[in-house]
Biopython code that builds the backbone (N, CA, C, O; Angstrom):
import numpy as np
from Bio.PDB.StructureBuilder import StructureBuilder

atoms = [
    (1, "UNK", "N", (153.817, 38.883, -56.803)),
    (1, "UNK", "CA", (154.098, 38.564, -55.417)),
    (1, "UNK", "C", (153.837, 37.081, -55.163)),
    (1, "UNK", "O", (153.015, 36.319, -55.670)),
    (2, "UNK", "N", (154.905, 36.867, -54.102)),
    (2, "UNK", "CA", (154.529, 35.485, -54.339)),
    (2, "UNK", "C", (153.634, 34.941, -52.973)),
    (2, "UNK", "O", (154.065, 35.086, -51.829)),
    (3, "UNK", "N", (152.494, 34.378, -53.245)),
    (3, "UNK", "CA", (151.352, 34.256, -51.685)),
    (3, "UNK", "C", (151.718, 33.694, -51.199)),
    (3, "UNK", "O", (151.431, 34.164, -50.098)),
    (4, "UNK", "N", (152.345, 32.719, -50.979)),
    (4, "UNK", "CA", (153.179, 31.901, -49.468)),
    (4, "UNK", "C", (153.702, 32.868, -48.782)),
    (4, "UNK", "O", (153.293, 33.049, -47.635)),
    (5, "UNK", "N", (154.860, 33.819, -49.403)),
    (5, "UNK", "CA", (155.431, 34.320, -48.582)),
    (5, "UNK", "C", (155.172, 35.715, -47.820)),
    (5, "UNK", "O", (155.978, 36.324, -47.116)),
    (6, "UNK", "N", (153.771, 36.088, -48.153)),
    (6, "UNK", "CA", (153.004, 37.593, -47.584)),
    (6, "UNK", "C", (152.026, 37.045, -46.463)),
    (6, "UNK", "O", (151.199, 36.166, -46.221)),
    (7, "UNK", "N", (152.765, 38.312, -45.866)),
    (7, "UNK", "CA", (151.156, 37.059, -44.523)),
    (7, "UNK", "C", (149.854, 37.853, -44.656)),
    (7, "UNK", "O", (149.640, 38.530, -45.662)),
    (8, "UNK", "N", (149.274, 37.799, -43.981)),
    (8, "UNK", "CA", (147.742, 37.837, -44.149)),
    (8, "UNK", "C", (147.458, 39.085, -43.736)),
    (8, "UNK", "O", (146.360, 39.568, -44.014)),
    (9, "UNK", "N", (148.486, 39.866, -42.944)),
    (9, "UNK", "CA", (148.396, 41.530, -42.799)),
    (9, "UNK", "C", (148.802, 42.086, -43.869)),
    (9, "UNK", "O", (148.050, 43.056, -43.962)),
    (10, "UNK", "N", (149.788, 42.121, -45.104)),
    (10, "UNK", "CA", (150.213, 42.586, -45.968)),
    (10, "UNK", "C", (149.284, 42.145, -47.205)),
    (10, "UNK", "O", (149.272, 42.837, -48.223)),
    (11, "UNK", "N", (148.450, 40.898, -47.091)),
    (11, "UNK", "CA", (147.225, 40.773, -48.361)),
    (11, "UNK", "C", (146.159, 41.640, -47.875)),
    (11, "UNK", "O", (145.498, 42.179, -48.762)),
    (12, "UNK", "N", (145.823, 41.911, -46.604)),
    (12, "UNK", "CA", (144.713, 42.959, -46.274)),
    (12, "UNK", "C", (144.850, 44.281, -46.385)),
    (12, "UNK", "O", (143.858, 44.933, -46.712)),
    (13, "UNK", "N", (145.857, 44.814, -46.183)),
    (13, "UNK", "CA", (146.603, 45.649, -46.902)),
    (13, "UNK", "C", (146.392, 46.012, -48.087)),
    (13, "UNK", "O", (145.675, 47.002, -48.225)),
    (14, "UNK", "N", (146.825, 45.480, -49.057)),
    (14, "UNK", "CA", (146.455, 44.958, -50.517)),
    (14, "UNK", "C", (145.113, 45.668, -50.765)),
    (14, "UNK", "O", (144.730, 46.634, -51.425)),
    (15, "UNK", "N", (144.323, 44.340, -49.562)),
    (15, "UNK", "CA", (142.928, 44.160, -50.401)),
    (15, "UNK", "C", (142.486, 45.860, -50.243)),
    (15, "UNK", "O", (141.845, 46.382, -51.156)),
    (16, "UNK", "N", (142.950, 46.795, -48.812)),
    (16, "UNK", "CA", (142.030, 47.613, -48.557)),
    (16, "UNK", "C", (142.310, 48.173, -49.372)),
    (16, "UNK", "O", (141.336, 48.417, -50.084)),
    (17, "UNK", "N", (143.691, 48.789, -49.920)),
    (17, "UNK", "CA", (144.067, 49.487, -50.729)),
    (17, "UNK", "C", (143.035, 49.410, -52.048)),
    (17, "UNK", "O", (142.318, 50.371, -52.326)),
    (18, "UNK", "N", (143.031, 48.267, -52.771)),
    (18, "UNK", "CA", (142.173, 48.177, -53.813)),
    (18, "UNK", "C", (140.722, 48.858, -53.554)),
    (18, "UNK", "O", (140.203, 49.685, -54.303)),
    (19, "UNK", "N", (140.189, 48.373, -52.395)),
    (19, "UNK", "CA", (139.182, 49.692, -52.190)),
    (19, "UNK", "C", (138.733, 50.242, -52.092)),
    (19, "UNK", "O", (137.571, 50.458, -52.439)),
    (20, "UNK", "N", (139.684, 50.945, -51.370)),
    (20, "UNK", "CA", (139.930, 52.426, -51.484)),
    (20, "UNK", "C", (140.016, 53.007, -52.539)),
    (20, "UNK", "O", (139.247, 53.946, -52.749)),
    (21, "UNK", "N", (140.899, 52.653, -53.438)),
    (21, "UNK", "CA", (141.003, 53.266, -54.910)),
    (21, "UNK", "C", (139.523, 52.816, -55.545)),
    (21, "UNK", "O", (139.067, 53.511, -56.454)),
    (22, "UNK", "N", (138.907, 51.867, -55.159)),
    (22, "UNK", "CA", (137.344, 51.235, -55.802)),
    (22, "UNK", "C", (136.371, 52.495, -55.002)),
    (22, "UNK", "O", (135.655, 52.954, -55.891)),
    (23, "UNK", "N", (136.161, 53.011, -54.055)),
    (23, "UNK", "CA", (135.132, 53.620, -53.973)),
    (23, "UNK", "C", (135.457, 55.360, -54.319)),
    (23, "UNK", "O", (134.435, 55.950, -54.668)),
    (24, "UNK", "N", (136.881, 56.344, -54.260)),
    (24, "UNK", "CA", (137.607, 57.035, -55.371)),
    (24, "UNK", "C", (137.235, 57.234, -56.223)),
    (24, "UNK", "O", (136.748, 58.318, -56.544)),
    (25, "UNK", "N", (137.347, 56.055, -57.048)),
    (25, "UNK", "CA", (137.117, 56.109, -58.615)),
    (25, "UNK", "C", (135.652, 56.075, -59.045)),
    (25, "UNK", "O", (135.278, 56.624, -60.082)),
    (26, "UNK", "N", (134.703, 55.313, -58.092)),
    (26, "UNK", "CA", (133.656, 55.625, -57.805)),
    (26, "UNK", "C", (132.775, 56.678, -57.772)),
    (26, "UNK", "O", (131.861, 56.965, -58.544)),
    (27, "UNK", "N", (133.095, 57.113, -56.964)),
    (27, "UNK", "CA", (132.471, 58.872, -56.033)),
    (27, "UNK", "C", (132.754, 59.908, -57.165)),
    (27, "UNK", "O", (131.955, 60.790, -57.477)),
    (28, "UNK", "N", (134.337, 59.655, -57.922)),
    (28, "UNK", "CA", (133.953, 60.274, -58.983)),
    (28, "UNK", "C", (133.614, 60.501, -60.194)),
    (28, "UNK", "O", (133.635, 61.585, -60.776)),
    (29, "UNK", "N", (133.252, 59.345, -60.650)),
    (29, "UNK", "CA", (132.245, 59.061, -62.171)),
    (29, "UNK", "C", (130.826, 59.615, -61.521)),
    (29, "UNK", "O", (130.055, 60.255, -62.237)),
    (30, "UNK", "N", (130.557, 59.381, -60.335)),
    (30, "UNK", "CA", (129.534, 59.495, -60.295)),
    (30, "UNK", "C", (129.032, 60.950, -59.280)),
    (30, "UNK", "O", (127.924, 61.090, -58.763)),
    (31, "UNK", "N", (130.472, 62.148, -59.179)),
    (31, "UNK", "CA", (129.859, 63.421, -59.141)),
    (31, "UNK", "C", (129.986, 63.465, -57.878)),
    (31, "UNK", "O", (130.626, 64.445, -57.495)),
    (32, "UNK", "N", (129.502, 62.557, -56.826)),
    (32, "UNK", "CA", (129.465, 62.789, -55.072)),
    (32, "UNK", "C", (130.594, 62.884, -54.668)),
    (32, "UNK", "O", (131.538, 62.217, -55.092)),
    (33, "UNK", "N", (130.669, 64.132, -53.372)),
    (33, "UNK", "CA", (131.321, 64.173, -52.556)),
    (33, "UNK", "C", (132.200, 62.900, -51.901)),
    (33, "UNK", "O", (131.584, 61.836, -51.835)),
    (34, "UNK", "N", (133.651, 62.911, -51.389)),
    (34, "UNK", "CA", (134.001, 62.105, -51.009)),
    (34, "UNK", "C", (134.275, 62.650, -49.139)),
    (34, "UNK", "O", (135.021, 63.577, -48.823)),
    (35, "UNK", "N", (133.550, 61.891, -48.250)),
    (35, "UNK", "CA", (134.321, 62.032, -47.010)),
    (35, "UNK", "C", (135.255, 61.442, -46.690)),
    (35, "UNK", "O", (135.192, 60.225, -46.519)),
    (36, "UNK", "N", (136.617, 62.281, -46.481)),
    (36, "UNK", "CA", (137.535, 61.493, -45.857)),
    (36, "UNK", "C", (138.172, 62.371, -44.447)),
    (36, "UNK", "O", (137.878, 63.553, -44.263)),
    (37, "UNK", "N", (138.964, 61.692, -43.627)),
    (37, "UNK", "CA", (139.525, 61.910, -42.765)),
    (37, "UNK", "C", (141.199, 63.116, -42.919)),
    (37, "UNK", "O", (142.105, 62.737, -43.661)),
    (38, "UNK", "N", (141.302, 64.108, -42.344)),
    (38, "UNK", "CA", (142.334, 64.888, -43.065)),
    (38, "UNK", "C", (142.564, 65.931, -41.877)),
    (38, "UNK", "O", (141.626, 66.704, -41.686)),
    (39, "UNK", "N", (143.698, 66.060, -41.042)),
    (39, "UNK", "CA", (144.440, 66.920, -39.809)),
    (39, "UNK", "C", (143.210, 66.815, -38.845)),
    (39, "UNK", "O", (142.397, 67.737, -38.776)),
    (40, "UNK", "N", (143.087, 65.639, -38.082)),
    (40, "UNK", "CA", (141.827, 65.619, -37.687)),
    (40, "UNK", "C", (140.736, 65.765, -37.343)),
    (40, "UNK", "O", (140.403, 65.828, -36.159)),
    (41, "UNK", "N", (139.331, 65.914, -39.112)),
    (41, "UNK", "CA", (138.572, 66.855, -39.243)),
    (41, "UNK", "C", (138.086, 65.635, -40.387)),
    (41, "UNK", "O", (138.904, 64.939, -40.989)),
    (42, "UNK", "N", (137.141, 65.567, -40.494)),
    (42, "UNK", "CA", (136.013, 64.867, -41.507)),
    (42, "UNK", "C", (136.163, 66.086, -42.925)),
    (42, "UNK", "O", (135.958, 67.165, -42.368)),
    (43, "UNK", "N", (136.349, 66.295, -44.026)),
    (43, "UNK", "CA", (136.647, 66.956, -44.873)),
    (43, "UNK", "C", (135.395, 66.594, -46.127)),
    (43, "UNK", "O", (135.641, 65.585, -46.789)),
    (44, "UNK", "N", (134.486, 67.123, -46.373)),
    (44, "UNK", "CA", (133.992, 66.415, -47.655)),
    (44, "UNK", "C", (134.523, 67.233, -49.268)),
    (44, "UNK", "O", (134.278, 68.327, -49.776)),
    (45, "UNK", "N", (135.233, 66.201, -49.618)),
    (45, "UNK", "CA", (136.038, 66.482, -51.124)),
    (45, "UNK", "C", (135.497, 66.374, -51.899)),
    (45, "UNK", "O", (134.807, 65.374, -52.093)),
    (46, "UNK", "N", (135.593, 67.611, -52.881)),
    (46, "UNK", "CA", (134.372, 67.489, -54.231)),
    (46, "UNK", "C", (135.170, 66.640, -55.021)),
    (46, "UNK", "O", (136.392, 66.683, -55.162)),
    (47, "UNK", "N", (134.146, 65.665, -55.653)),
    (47, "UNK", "CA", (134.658, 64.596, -56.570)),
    (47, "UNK", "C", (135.706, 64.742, -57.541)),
    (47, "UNK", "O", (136.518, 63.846, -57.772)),
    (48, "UNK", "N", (135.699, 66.011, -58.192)),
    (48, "UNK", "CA", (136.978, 66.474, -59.593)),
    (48, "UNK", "C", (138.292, 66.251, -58.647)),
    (48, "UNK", "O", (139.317, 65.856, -59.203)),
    (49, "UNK", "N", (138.302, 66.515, -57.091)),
    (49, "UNK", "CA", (139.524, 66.623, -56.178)),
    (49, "UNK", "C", (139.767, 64.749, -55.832)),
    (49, "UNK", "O", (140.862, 64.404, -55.389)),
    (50, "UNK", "N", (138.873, 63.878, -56.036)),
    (50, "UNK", "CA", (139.108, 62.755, -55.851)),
    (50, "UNK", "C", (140.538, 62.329, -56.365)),
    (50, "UNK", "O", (141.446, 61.935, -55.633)),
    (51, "UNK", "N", (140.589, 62.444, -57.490)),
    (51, "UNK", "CA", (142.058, 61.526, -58.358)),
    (51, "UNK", "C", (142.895, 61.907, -57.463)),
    (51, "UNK", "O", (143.497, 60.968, -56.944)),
    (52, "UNK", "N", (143.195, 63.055, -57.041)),
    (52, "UNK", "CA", (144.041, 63.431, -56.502)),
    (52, "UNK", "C", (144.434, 62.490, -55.264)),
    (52, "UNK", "O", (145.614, 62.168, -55.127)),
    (53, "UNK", "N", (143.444, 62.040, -54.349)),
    (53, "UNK", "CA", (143.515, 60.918, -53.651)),
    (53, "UNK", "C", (144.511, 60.164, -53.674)),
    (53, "UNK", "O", (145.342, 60.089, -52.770)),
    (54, "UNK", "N", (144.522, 59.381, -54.961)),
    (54, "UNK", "CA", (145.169, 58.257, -55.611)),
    (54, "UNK", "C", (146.772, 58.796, -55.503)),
    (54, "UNK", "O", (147.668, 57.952, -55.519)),
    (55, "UNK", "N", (147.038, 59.979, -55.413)),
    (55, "UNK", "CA", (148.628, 60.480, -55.176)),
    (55, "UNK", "C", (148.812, 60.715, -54.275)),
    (55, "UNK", "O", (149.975, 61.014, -54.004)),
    (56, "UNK", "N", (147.873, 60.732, -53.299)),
    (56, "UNK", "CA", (148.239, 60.988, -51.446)),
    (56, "UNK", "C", (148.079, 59.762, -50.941)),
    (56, "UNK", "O", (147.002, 59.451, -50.432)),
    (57, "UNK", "N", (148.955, 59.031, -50.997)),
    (57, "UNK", "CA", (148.958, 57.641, -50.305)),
    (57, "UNK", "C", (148.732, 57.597, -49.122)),
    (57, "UNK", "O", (149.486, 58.164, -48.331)),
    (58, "UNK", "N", (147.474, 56.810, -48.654)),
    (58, "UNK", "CA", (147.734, 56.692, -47.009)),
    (58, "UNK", "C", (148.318, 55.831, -46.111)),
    (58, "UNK", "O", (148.727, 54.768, -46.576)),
    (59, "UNK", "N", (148.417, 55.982, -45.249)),
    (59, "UNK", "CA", (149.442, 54.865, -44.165)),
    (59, "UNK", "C", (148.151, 53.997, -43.513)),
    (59, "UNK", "O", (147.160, 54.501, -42.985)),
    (60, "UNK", "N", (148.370, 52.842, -43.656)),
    (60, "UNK", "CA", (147.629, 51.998, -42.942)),
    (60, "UNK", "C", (147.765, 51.345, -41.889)),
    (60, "UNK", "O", (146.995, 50.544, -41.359)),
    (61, "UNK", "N", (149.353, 51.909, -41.410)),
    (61, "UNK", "CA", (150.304, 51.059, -40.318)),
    (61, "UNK", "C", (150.946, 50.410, -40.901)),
    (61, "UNK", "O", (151.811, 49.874, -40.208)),
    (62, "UNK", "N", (150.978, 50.051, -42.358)),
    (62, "UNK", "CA", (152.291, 48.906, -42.590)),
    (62, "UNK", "C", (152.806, 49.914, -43.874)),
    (62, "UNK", "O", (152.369, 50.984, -44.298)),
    (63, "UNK", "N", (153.720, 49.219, -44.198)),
    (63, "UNK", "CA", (154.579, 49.096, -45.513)),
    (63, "UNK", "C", (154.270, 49.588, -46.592)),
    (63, "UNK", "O", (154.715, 48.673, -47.286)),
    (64, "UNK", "N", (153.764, 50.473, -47.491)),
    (64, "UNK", "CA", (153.826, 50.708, -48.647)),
    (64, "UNK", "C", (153.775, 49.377, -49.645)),
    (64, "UNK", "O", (154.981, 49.318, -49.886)),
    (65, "UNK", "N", (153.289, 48.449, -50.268)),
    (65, "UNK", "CA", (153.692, 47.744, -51.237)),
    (65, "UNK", "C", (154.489, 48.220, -52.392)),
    (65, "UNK", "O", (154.822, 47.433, -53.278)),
]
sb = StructureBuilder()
sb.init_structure("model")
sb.init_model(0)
sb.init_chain("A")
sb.init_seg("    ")
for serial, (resi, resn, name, xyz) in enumerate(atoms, 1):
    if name == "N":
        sb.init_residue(resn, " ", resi, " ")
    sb.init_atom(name, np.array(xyz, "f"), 0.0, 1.0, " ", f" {name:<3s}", serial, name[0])
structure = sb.get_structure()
């Protein structure tokens, strides 16, 4: 990508995305529950269900990269 031309909502974007997938991958090496947000209800996900995460993309309000 080229950084001039992404503005500064689409690198934050980015950054959250990264992580997100950083605390994921996290929670599950290391066994803990993950809370996330899901049909609006706090859900705590047992860690083996984490990866799965990583294929339910969430919307952040913008664009997909």
């Amino acid at each position: 990508m080229n950084k001039k031309s992404e503005s500064l909502s689409e690198l934050a974007t980015v950054a959250l995305r990264a992580a997100v997938d950083k605390v994921i991958e996290d929670h599950r090496q290391r066994g803990r529950p993950l809370a996330i947000w899901r049909d609006g209800k706090v859900v705590m996900l047992p860690p083996e269900e984490a990866k799965l995460l990583r294929e339910e993309r969430a919307s952040y309000g913008g664009k997909a990269p």
